[in-house]
N, C-alpha and C positions, 0 to 999 in steps of 0.2 A: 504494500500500500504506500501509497505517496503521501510523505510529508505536506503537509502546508503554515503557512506563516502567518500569524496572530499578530495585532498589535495590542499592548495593554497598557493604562494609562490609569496609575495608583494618585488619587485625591486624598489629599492630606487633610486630618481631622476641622483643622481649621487654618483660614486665611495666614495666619500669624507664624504657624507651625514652624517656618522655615527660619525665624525670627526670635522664637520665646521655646526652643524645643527644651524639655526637660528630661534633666539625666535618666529618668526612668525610657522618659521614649527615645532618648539617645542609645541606648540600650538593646530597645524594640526594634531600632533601622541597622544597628549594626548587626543583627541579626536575621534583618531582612536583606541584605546585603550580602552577607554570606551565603546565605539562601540562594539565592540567584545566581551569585558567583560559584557555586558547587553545581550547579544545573547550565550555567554555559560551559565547566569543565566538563560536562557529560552530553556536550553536542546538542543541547535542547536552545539555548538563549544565545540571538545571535547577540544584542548590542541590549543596553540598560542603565538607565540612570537617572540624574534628577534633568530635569529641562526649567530653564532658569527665565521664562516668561517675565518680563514686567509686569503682567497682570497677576499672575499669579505662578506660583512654583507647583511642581505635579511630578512622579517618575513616571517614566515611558520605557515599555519592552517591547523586542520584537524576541517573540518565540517560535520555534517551529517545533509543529506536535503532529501528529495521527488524525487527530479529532478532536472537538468542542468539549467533548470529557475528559482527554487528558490535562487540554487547558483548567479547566473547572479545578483536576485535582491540584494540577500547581498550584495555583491560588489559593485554593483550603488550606496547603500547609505553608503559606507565607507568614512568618509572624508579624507583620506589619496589618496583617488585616484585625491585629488589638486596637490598632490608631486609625486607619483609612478604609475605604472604600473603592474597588477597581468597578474602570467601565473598560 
């Protein structure tokens, strides 16, 4: 089956987040961070990171997975989803 490529785009708790983070949730991202960085060692994430918007700050991934369910499970085991919300 042929891979395809996802875009995701992680919304931070709040506008400020990028501004007033606290060391608990500095914690939560270094851990979401690793997260991702252990799944682009393993051929799933091509590129990921924060996107530095003026309007607003957000992280952006491009994954390639199987299907919308593998997607879905990445997600569930991200720890950032204690702080944000992915579309």
């Amino acid at each position: 089956m042929d891979k395809k490529y996802y875009a995701l785009k992680l919304l931070p708790p709040r506008p400020t987040f990028f501004q007033d983070i606290t060391e608990e949730e500095r914690s939560v991202m270094q851990q979401h961070s690793a997260y991702w960085r252990d799944l682009m060692d393993k051929g799933y994430v091509v590129a990921f990171g924060p996107v530095l918007d003026p309007k607003t700050v957000y992280g952006f991934g491009i994954i390639e997975a199987e299907n919308e369910e593998q997607v879905k499970s990445f997600i569930a085991s991200d720890p950032a989803l204690k702080l944000g919300t992915y579309e």
